[in-house]
N, C-alpha and C positions, 0 to 999 in steps of 0.2 A: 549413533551420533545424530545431529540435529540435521536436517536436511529442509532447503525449505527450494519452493519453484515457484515464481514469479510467472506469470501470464497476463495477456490479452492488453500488449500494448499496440501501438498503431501510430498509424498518423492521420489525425486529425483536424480538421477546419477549427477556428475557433468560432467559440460559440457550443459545438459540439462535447459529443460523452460517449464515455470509455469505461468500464466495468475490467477491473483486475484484480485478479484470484494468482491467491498464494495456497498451494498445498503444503502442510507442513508434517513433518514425519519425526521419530527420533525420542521425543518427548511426550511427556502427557500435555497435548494439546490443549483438551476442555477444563485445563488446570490453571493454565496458561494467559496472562495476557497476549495481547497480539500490537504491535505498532506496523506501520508503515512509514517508510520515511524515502526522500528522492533526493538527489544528483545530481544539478545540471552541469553541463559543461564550465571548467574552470572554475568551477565555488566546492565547498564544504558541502557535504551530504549533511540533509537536515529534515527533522522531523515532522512527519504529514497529519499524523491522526494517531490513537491507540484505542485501544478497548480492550475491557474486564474480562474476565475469563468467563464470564457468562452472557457476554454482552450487552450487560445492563449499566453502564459507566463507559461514554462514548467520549473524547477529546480531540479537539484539532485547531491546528495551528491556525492564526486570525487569518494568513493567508489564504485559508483554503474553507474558513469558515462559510455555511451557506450555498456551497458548492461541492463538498464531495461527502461521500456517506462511508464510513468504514461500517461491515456487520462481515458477520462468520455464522458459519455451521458447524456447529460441533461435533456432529454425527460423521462429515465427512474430512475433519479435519482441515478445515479450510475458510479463510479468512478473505475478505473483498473489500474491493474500493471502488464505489459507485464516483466517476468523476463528469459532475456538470457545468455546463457555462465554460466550457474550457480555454484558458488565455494562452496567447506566446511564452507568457513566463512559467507554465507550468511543463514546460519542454524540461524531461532529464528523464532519468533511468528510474525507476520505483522499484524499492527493495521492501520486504515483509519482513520481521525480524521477533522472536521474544525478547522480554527485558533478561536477556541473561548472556555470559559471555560466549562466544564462538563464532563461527566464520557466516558468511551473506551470502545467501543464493548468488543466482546470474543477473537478475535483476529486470524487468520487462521495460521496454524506449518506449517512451510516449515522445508524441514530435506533433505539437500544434502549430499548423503554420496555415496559412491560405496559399 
C-alpha cells in the first residue's frame, strides 16, 4: 500500500525557508508523479506544486510561484519542497501525494509567524 511521510516543518520567521521531504513507499515512485499540496486552518486543502515523474515538468500554484521549488530524487524515493520568502499565509500543514486515489500521510506544520 502507498505510504508516504511528510517532514521538516517548523516554525518560521517570515521572510524565511524550509526544505520538506516526503518519503514515498508502496508504489513505483520514479513512475510516479508527485504533488504537494497544504491545509491551513479552517479552508479547503489546496494544491502547492507537482511534478513529472522524472522531474522535468515542474508546476505551481500562482501563490506560491517564485518562492517554492518542488524536485525529487528518484533513487531515494523521495520528493521536496524547497520553501522561500515565506508569508503568514503560507501557515498550514503540507501533504505529498501521487495523482492517484488512497489515503495522506500525517502531514508536516509549517507555522510562519514573527
Amino acid at each position: 500500500q502507498v505510504q508516504l511521510a511528510e517532514s521538516g516543518g517548523g516554525v518560521v520567521q517570515p521572510g524565511g525557508s524550509l526544505r520538506l521531504s516526503c518519503a514515498a513507499s508502496g508504489f513505483t515512485f520514479s513512475s510516479s508523479a508527485m504533488n504537494w499540496y497544504r491545509q491551513a486552518p479552517g479552508k479547503e486543502r489546496e494544491w502547492v506544486a507537482g511534478t513529472s515523474s522524472d522531474g522535468g515538468i515542474k508546476n505551481y500554484a500562482d501563490s506560491v510561484k517564485g518562492r517554492f521549488t518542488i524536485s525529487r530524487d528518484n533513487a531515494k524515493n523521495t520528493v521536496y519542497l524547497q520553501m522561500n520568502m515565506l508569508k503568514p499565509e503560507d501557515t498550514a500543514v503540507y501533504y505529498c501525494k501521487p495523482p492517484r486515489p488512497g489515503s495522506w500521510g500525517q502531514g508536516t506544520q509549517v507555522t510562519v509567524s514573527s
